[in-house]
N, C-alpha and C positions, 0 to 999 in steps of 0.2 A: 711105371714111373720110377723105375731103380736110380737114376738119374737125376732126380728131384733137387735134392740137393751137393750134386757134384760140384759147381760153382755158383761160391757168393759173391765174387765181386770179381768184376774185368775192369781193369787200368788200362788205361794209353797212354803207353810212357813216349813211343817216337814216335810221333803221327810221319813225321819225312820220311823212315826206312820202312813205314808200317809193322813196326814191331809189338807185340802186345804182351802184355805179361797176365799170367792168371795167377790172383792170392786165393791164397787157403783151398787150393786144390786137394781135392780128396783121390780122387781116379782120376787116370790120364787112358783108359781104357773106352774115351768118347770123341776119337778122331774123326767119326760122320757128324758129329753135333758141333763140333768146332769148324769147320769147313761150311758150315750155314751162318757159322757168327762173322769170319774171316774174309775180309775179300778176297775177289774172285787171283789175284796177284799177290797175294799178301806174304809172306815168307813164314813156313811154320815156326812157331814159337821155339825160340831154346829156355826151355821151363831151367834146367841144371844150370846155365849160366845166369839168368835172371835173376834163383835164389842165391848165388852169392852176392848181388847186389843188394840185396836186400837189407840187411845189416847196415849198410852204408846210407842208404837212402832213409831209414830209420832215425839216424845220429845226424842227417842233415835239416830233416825236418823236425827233429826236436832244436837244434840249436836256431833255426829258424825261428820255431816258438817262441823260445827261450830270448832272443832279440826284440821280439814284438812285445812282449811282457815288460821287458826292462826300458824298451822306448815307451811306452805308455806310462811307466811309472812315471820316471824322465818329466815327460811334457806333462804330468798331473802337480807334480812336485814343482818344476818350475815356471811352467804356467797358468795353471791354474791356483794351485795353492801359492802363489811364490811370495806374495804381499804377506803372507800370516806366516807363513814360515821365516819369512825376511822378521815380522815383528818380533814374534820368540826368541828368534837368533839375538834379536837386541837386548831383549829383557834377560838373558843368559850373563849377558856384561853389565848392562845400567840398571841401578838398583833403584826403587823409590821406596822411599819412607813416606809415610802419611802423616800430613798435619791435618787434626781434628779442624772443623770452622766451630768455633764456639756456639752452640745452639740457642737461636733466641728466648729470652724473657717474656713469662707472659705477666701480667698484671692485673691490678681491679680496675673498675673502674674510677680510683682515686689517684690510682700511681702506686698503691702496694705492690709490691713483688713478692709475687707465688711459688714461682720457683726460684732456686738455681743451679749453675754448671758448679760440678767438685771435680778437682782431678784424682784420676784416677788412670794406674797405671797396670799394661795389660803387657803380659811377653808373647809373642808371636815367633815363627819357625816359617822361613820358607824351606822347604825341603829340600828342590831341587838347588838352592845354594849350599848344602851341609856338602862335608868332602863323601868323596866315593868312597874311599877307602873304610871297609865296614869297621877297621879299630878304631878308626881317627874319626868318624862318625860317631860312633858308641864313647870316645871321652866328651864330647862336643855338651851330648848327650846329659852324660856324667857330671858332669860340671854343671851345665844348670840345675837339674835336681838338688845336688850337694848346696851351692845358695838357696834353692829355693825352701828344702824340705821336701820336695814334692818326691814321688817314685818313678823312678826308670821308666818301667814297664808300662805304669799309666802315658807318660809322654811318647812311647814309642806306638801305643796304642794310638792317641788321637791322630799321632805321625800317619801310622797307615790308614784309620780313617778318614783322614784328610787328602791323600793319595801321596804317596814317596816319593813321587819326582813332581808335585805341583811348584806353577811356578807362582802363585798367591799366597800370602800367609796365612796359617793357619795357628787358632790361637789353641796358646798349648794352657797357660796359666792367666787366669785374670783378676783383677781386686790385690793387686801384689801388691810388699809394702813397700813404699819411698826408700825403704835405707835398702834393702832389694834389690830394689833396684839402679840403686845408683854402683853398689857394689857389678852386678851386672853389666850396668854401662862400662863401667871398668874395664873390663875384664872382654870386651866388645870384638876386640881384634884376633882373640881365639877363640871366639864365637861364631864363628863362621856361621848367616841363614838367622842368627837371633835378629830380634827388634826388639826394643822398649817402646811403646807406646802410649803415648799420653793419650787416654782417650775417655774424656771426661764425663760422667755419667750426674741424672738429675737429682737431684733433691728437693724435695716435695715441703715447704715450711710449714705447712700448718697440717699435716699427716692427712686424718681423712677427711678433713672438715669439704675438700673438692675434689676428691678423689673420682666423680663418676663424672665429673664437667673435664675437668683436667685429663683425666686417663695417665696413660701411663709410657715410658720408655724401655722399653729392651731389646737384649741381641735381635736382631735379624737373624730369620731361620734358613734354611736350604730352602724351603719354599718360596721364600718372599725373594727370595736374590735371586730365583728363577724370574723374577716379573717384576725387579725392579733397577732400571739401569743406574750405573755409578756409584754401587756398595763395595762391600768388602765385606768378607764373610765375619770380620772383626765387630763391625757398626751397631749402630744400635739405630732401633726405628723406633717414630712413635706403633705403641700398639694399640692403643682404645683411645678414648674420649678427642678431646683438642689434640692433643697431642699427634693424635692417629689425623685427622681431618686436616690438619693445617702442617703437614709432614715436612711438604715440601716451602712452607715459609718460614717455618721455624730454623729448620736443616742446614741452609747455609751451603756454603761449596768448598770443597778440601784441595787442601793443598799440598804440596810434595816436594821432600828433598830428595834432588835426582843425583847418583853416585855410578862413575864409574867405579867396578869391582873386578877382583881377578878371579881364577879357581877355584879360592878357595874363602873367597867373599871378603877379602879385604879392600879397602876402596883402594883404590889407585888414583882418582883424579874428583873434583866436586864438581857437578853439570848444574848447578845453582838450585833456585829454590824459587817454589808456586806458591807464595799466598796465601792462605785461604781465604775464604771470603765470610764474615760471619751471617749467620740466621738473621732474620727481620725479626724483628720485638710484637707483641700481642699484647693490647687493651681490652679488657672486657669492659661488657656493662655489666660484669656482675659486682656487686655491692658485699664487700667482702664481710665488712661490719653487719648488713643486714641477713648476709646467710650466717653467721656467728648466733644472729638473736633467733633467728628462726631456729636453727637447730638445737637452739637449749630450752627454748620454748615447748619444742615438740617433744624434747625429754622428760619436761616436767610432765608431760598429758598422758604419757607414755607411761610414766611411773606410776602417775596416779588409775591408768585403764590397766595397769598391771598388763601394758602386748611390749612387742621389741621390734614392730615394724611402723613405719610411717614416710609419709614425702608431703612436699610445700615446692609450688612453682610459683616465685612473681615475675611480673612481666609492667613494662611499663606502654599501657593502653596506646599512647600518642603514635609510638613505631615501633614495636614489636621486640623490642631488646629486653634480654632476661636480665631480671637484679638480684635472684635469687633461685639455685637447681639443688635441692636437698633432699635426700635419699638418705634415709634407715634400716639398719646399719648400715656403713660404711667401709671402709676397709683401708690402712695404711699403705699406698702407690708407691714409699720407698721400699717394700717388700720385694717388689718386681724389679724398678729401677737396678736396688744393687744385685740384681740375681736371685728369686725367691728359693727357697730349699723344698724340696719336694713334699717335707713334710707340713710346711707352711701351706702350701699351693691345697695340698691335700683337706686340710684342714679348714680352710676357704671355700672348696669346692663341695663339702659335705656337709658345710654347715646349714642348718635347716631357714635358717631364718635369710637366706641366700643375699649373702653381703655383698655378690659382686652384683647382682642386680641395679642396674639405674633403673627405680620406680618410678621416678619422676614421668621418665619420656618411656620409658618399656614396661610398666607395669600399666593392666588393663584392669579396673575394676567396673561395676555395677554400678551408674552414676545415685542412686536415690532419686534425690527429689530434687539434686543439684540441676539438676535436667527442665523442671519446669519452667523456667523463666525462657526458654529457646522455645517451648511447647507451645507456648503463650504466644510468642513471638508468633508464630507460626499459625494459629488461630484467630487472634487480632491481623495480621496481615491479607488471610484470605476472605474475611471479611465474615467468619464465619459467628464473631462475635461483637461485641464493644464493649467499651468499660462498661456498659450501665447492665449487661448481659448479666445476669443469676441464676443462683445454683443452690438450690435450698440441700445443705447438708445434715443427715438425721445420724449420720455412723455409719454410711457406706452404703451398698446399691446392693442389690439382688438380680441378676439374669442369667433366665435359663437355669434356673437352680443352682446357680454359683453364686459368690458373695465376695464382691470384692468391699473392702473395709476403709473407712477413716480409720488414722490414727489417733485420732482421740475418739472417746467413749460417747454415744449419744451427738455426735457430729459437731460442726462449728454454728449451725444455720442458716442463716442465708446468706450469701457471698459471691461478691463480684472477684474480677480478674486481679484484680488489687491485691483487698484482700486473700485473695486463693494463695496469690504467691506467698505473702507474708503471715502466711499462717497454713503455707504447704495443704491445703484442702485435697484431699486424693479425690472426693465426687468429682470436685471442679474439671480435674484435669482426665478424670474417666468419661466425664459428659464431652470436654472439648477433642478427646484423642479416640474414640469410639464411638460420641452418638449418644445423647440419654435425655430425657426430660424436652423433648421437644427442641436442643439442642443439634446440628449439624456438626458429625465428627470428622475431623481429617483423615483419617483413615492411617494405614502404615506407610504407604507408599508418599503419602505427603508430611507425614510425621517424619520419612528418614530423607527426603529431600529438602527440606529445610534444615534440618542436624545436620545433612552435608553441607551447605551454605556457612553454616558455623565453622566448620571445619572438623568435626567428627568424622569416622568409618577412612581418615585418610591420613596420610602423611602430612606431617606440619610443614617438614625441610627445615628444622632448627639443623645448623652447621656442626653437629656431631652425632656419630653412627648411634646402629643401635636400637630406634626409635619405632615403637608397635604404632598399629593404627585405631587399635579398635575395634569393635563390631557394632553397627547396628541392623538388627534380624526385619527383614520383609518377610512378606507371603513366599519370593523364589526361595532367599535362602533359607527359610524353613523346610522347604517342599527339599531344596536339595542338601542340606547337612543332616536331616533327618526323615526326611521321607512321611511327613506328615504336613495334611494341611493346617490352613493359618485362622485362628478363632476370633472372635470379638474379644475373648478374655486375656488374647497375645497385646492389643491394641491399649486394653487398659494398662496392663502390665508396663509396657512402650512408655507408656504417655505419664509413667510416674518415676521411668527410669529404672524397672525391674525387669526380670524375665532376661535373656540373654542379651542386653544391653549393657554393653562396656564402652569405658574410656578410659585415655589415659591422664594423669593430671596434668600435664602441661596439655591438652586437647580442651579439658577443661577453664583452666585458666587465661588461654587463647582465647575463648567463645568467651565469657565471661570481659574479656579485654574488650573484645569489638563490640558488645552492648555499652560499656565506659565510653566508647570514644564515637558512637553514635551509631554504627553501622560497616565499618571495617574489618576487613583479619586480613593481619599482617603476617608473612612468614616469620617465625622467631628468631631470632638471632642472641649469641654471644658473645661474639666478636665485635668490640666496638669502633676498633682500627688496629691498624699496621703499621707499626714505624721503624725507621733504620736504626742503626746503629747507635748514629747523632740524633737521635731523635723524631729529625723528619718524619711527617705523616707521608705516608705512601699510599694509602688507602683508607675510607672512611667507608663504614657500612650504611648503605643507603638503603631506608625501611624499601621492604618488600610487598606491595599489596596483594593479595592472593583474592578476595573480593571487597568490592565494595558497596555500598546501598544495600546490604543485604536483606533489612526490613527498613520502610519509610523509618522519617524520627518522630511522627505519631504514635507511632509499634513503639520505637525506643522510649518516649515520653512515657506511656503505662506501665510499660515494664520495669523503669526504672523506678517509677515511685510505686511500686510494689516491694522493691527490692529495698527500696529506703522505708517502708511501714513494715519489713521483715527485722528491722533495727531501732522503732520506734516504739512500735508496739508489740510486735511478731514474735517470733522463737529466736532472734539475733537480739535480743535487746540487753546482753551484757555489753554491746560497745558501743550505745546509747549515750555513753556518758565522753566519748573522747568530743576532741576540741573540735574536730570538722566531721564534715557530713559523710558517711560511711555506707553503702549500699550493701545488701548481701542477699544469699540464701542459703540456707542450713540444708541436711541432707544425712539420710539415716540409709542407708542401702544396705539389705539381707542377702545373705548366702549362706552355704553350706547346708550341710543336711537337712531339710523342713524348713530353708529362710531361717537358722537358730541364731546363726552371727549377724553379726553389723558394721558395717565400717563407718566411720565416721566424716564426714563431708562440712566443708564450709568453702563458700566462696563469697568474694566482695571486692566492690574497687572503689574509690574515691574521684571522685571528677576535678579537686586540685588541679589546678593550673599548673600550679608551681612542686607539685609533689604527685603526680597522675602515678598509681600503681593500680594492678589487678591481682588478685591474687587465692589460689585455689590449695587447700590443703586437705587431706588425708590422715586419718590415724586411723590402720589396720585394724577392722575385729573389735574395735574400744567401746562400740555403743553409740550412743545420740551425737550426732554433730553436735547439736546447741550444749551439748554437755563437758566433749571434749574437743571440737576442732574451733568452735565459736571463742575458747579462751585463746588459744595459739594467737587466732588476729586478731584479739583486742589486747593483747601485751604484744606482739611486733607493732600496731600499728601505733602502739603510745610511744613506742621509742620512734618509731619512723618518723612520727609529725615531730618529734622531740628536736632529735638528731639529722633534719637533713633539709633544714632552711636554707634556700636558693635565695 
């Protein structure tokens, strides 16, 4: 096979004269092997005349190539891409400046204004307007630094970061001062690619007092203007709270002065001016004055539990709208607004006592004992007891060689469902949530099926992010977050609101609201409307029912005057003495190492007609509810009934 590879490749160049050509002939020493390829007529090949064509035929087939490549670009360029190319081409001449739309006001529920717009003025650089010319570029340059104070090399820096021939602006300096920039406007016509922008940022008037309802305003990232249409890398978004949730009705619509421009960015002609349109205005029902009392109330308990964390959520029973979202600590939102400093941000972020937390609706505690009044609920409904049901109490139960405990010493004695609640009986609620003394217990599974009817273990859907759910532990998820089965002593634990059982306080205060109002849970809300400009309403928040009947109003009947003998005679009887009738339950919930700490629980609502509130509070780590959370509601609710006759 010496032959093998003598020819790689046969061309038919003339198929009429039958002319053949051989490339990359190695030997021509194979005239019987070609004479089997060749037809029987065919004219032996002139190999020596062939390869001087060769060369030629080379240079035809590339310029060939070279045609198809440049028509293809051609018809990409012009039709395919021709509309976006055609748009660039235009944004090359017509320039637009941005008018900000004034971002709407939110308010209290009274008509206070909580925020407002400040102006504030930003320089911007479109690059691809600056001249070409790298000297006359670099004074352009020169000259803003020199007004601003700023350095060269820092603005050429964001330049290239921002890309050198973008046709968007890209901001070089922001938070500049008025005289600044009026000196700049100035000077605008040798400026070639500047902007001054009015682009006015929030201020927050009462700092943190709502800082985790409210949220907060800032630049817009590269991320977010990947996903969200009609920004500018200049803008500012809401980032958290309201602000973040109702983006797009605060926001408003911008408007633009359109300019033709030349080379070298001087306008040549005015193509007039867009409008803008401003933001729609925001009503709460939050109670500005009553988040004020709340939150200095909670300082006083605070100072005296010697902790630095606490939250309070009221809600008003009838439909679902919050009057008060308070979170300890807090943090000042115009930190962020005007730009925070890294070492701010730093120093927020490490802080232990975590001020950016909204506890209200994201913090999950240990309910206590706040939990037994739904427990009740729950046992009175399946019929497993009645009021006249007892529970003789001696200081707590023994089974199985375990010892679950009353809270008091030598027990309460004998005790209906009434009683139990307003005197927190742990027997009671060990007999009705487990099983004891000839008593039928609900078990887990109907213990966390009716805590979800309340609205436990779930989302509330109050109109701002952010918001935990919860946990209430069954037999699966013990079996599957820990890989153990589920005891009679999980069940007790359950049924007193210990052991892996969390909420959050607005989840609490919720539950607590639909026992006030007979039997409902409403979604929460604290947006109470929308109005334009002029004031017009444009939208009213219409309550949300998420269930209703949740226990008959026989259930609700017990339960509540349990809740009212937790304030007559019970562990709630410091608010015994205010002017109307006050319902509650106190709540002492253990954690940390051994159960050592305690947080503090109280919850209560008022059946007022004219003044209906719910309302659940919290003080971290402090000790006894009835010690420290039972005074918070009996000073907000003396000012409440005081201050807010209808």
């Amino acid at each position: 096979m010496k032959n093998k590879n003598i020819f790689k490749k046969l061309i038919y160049l003339e198929s009429g004269n039958k002319k053949w050509h051989l490339k990359n002939s190695k030997s021509l020493n194979s005239e019987k092997w070609l004479q089997h390829l060749l037809p029987a007529d065919a004219e032996a090949p002139n190999i020596e005349n062939d390869r001087k064509n060769e060369p030629f035929l080379i240079i035809l087939a590339l310029c060939l190539l070279g045609l198809v490549i440049l028509g293809g670009r051609l018809f990409s360029l012009e039709i395919l891409s021709g509309k976006t190319n055609l748009a660039e081409a235009e944004n090359n001449y017509v320039h637009q400046t941005p008018i900000r739309a004034p971002r709407g006001i939110i308010y209290d529920t009274k008509g206070t204004a909580l925020v407002k717009n400040v102006p504030n003025y930003d320089l911007s650089i479109t690059p691809n307007d600056l001249p070409i010319d790298s000297n006359e570029r670099s004074k352009v340059l020169s000259d803003i630094a020199k007004v601003t104070g700023s350095s060269l090399d820092e603005l050429n820096t964001k330049i290239t970061k921002g890309g050198e021939h973008s046709t968007q602006p890209i901001l070089l300096l922001k938070n500049i001062d008025k005289d600044k920039s009026i000196i700049l406007e100035s000077q605008a016509s040798n400026l070639p690619g500047m902007t001054i922008e009015v682009n006015p940022i929030r201020q927050y008037l009462d700092t943190s007092l709502l800082s985790h309802a409210l949220g907060y305003v800032n630049r817009i990232s590269a991320e977010e203007i990947k996903k969200t249409e009609g920004y500018l890398l200049t803008d500012y978004i809401g980032k958290t709270g309201l602000e973040k949730s109702y983006e797009s009705t605060l926001r408003g619509k911008m408007g633009f002065v359109r300019a033709e421009v030349d080379s070298i960015g001087k306008t040549k002609k005015d193509l007039g001016t867009t409008n803008p349109i401003p933001g729609d205005n925001i009503q709460l029902s939050i109670n500005l004055e009553l988040q004020k009392h709340i939150t200095d109330a909670l300082k006083v308990q605070m100072d005296k539990a010697k902790v630095s964390k606490a939250t309070a959520v009221a809600i008003n029973p009838r439909d679902g709208q919050v009057l008060a979202l308070v979170s300890l600590p807090s943090y000042d939102n115009n930190l962020f607004a005007n730009g925070i400093s890294e070492k701010d941000y730093q120093t927020l972020l490490t802080d232990t006592n975590t001020p950016l937390l909204n506890r209200a609706i994201s913090g999950e505690y240990p309910s206590g004992s706040t939990i037994k009044p739904f427990v009740a609920s729950a046992s009175l409904q399946e019929g497993n007891i009645t009021e006249s049901t007892t529970v003789n109490s001696t200081g707590g139960i023994e089974v199985g060689g375990s010892k679950f405990p009353d809270w008091k010493a030598g027990g309460h004695g004998v005790v209906n469902v009434v009683g139990a609640i307003a005197n927190s009986v742990n027997t009671f609620f060990y007999a009705i949530g487990g099983g004891y003394g000839g008593i039928t217990g609900l078990g887990p599974d109907k213990i966390k099926a009716y805590l979800d009817k309340f609205g436990f273990d779930e989302y509330s859907g109050i109109d701002i992010g952010g918001e935990s759910k919860g946990s209430i532990p069954d037999p699966a998820w013990k079996l599957r977050i820990f890989n153990e089965d589920w005891y009679l002593g999980d069940t007790y634990h359950m049924a007193i609101g210990q052991g892996d059982l969390l909420a959050t306080p607005l989840q609490m205060a919720n539950a607590t609201a639909a026992i006030a109002n007979g039997g409902t849970l409403y979604q929460p809300s604290i947006v109470k409307s929308i109005t334009d400009g002029n004031g017009a309403v444009i939208k009213t928040t219409t309550p949300k029912v998420v269930r209703s009947n949740i226990v008959s109003p026989a259930t609700i009947d017990v339960v509540t005057r349990g809740m009212r003998e937790t304030v007559t005679t019970g562990s709630g009887r410091l608010l015994n003495t205010l002017p109307k009738e006050v319902y509650a339950k106190t709540g002492t919930a253990q954690y940390g190492p051994n159960n050592s700490k305690s947080h503090a629980w109280f919850i209560c609502f008022t059946k007022d007609t004219a003044q209906p509130i719910a309302m659940a509070i919290l003080v971290e780590g402090a000790g006894g509810g009835d010690v420290f959370a039972a005074p918070v509601a009996n000073d907000v609710l003396k000012w409440y009934f005081s201050n807010n006759q209808n």
